[in-house]
SETORGU-29503 format. One record per residue: x negated, y, z of N, C-alpha, C in turn; residue number from 0. Coordinates in nm, 2 decimals. Layout:
# SETORGU-29503
+--------+---------+--------+---------+----------+--------+--------+---------+--------+-----+
| n_east | n_north |   n_up | ca_east | ca_north |  ca_up | c_east | c_north |   c_up |   n |
+--------+---------+--------+---------+----------+--------+--------+---------+--------+-----+
|      X |       Y |      Z |       X |        Y |      Z |      X |       Y |      Z | NUM |
...
+--------+---------+--------+---------+----------+--------+--------+---------+--------+-----+
***
This chain:
# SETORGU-29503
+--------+---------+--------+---------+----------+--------+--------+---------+--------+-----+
| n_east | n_north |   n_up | ca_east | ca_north |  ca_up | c_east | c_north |   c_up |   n |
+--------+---------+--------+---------+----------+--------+--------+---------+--------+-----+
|  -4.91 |    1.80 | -14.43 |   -5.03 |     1.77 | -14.50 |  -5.15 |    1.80 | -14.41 |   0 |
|  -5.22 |    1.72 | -14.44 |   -5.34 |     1.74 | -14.31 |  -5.47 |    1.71 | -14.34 |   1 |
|  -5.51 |    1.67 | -14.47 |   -5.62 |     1.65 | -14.51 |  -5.65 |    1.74 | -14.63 |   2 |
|  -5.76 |    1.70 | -14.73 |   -5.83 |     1.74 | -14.86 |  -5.77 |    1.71 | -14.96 |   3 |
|  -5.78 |    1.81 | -15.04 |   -5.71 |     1.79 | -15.16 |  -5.84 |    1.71 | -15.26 |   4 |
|  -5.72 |    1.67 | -15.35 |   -5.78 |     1.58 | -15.43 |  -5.69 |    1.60 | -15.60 |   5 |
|  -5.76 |    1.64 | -15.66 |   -5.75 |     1.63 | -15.81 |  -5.77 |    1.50 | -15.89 |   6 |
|  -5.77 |    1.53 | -16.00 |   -5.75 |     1.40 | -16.12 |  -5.91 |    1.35 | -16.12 |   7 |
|  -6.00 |    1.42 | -16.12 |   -6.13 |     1.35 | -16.13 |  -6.16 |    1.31 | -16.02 |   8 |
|  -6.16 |    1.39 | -15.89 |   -6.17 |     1.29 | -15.75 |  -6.10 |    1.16 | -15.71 |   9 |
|  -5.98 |    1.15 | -15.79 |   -5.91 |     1.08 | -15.78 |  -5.98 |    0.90 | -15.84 |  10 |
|  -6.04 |    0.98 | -16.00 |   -6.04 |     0.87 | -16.10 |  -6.20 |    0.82 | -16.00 |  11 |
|  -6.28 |    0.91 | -15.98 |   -6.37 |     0.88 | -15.91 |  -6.40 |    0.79 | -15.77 |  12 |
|  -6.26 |    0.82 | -15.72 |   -6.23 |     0.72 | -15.57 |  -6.20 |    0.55 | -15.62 |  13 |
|  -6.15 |    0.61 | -15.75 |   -6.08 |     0.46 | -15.79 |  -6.18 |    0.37 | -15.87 |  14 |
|  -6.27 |    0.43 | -15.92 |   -6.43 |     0.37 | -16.00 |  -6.53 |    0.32 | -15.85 |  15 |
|  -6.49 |    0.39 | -15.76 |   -6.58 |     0.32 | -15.63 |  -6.50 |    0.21 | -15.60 |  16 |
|  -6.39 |    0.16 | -15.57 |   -6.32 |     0.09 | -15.52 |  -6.34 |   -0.06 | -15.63 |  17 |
|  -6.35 |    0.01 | -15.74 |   -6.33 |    -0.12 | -15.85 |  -6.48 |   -0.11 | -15.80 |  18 |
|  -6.61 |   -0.06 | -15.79 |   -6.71 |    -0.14 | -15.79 |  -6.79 |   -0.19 | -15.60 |  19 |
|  -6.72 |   -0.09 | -15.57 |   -6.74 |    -0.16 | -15.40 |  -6.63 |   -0.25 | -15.33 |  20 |
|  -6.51 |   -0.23 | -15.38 |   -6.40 |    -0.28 | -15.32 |  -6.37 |   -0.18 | -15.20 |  21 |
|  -6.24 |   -0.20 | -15.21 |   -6.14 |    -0.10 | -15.11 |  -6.16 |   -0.11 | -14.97 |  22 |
|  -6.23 |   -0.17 | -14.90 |   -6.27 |    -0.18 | -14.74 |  -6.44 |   -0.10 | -14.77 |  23 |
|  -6.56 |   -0.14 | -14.86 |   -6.63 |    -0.04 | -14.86 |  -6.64 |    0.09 | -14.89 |  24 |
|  -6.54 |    0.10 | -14.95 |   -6.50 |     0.23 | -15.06 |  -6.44 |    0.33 | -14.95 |  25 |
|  -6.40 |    0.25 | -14.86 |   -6.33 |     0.37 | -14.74 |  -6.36 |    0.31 | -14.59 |  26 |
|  -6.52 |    0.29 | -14.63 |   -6.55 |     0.25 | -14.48 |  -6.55 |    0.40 | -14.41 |  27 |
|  -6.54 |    0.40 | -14.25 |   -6.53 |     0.50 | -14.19 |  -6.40 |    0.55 | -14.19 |  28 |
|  -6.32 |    0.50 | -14.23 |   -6.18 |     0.60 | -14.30 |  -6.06 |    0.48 | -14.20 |  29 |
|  -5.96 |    0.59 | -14.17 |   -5.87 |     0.49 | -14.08 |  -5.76 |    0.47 | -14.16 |  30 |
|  -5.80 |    0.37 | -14.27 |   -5.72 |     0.24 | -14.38 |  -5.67 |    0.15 | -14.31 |  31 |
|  -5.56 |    0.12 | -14.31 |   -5.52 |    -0.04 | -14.22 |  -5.54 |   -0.13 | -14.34 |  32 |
|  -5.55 |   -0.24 | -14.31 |   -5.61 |    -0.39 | -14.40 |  -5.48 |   -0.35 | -14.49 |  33 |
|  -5.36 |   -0.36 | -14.48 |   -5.21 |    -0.40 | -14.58 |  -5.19 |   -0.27 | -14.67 |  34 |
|  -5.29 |   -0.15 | -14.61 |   -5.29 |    -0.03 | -14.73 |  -5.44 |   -0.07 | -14.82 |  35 |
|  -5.51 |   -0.13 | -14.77 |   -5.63 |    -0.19 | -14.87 |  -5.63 |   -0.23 | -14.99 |  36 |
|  -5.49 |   -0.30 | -14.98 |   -5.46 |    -0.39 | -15.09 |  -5.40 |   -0.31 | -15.22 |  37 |
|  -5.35 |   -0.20 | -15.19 |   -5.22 |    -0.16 | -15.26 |  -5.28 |    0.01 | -15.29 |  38 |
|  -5.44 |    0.03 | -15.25 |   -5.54 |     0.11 | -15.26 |  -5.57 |    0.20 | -15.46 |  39 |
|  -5.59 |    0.10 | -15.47 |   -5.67 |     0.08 | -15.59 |  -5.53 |    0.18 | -15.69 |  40 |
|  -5.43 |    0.08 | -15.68 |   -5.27 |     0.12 | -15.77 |  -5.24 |    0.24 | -15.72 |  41 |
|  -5.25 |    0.26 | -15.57 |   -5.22 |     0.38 | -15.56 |  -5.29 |    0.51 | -15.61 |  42 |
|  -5.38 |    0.53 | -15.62 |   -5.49 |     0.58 | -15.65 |  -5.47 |    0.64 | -15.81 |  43 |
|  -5.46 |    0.50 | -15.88 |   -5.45 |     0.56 | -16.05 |  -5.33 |    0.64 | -16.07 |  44 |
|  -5.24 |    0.56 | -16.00 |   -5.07 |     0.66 | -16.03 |  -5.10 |    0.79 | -15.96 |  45 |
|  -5.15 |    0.82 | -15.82 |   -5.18 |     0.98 | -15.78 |  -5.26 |    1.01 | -15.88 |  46 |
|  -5.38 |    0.95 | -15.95 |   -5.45 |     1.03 | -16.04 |  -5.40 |    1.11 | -16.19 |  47 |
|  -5.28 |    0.99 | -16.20 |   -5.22 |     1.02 | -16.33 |  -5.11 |    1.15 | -16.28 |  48 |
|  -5.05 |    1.17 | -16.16 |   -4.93 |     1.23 | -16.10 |  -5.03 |    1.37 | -16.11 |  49 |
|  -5.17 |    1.43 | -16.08 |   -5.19 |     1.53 | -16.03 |  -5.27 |    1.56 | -16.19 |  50 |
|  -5.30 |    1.47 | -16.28 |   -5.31 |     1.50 | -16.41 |  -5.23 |    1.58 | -16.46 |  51 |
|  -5.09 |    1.55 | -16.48 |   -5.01 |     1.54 | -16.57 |  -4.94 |    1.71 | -16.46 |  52 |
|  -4.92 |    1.70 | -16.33 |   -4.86 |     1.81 | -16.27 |  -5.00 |    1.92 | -16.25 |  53 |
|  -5.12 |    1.90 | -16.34 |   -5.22 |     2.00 | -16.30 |  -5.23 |    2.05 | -16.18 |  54 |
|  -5.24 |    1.95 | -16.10 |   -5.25 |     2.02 | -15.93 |  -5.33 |    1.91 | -15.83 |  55 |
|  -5.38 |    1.99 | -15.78 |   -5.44 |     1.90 | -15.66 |  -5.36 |    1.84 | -15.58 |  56 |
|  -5.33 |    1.74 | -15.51 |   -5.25 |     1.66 | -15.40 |  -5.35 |    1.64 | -15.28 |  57 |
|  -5.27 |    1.69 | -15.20 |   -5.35 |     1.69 | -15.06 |  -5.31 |    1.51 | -14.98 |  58 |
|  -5.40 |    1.55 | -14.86 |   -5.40 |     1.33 | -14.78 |  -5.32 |    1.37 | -14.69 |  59 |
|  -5.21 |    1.33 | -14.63 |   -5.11 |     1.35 | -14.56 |  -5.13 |    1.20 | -14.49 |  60 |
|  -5.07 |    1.22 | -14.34 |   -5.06 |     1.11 | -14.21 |  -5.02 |    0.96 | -14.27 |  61 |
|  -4.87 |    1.04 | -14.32 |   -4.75 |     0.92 | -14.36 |  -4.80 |    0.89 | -14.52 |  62 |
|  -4.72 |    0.83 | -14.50 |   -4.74 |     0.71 | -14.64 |  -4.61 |    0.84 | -14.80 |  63 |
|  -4.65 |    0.78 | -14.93 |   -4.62 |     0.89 | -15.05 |  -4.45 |    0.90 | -15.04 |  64 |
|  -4.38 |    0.78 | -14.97 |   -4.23 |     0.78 | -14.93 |  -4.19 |    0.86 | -14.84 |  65 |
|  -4.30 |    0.89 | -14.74 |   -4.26 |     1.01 | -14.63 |  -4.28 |    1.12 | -14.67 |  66 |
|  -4.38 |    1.19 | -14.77 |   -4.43 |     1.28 | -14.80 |  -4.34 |    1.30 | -14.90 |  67 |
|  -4.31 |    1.25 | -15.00 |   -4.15 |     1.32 | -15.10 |  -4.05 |    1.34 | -14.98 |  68 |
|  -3.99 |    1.21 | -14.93 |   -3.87 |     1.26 | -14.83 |  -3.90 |    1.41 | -14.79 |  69 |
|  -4.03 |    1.41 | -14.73 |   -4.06 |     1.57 | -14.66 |  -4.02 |    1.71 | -14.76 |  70 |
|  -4.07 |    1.68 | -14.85 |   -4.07 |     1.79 | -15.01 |  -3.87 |    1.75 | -15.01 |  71 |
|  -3.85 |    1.68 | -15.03 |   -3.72 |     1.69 | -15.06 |  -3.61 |    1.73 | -14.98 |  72 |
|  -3.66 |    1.72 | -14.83 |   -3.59 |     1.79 | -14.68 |  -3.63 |    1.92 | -14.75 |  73 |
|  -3.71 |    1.98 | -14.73 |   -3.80 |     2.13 | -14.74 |  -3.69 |    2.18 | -14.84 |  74 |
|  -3.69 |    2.15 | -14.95 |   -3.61 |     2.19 | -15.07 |  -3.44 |    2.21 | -15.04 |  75 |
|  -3.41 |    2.11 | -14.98 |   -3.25 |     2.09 | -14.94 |  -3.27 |    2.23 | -14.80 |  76 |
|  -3.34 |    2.26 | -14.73 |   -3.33 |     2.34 | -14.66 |  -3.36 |    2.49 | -14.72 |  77 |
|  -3.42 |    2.52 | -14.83 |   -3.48 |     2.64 | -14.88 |  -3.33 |    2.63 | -14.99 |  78 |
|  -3.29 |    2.52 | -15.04 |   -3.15 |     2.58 | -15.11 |  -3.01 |    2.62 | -15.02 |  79 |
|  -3.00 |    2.61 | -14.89 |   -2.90 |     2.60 | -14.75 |  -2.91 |    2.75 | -14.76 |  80 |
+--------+---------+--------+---------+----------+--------+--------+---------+--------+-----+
***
């Protein structure tokens, strides 16, 4: 994990910019590739609903939400070893 946590209102709030700026303004300055642009918005509501529902902040990690479970689920297989 390597960035800012982000909760359900930060969350819902990233995703109310995006619907009104669009996802290239919404994270201008930010190193977004064009093919994560697209797929921004969806991601966004499902972590917002995920950190809702699990009352927790979710921090911004390198890799993509596939690498970051894999990682949680290595971690776990090693803490039950």
């Amino acid at each position: 994990m390597i960035g800012p946590r982000f909760g359900p209102r930060k969350l819902d709030a990233l995703a109310d910019a995006i619907v009104r700026a669009g996802p290239a303004a919404a994270t201008a300055g930010l190193d977004i590739s064009g093919g994560r642009l697209e797929s921004l918005l969806g991601g966004t509501l499902v972590l917002s609903e995920i950190a809702a529902r699990l009352d927790a902040k979710l921090e911004v990690g390198r890799g993509g939400l596939r690498e970051g479970a894999a990682l949680a689920l290595a971690r776990l297989e090693s803490a039950a070893a």
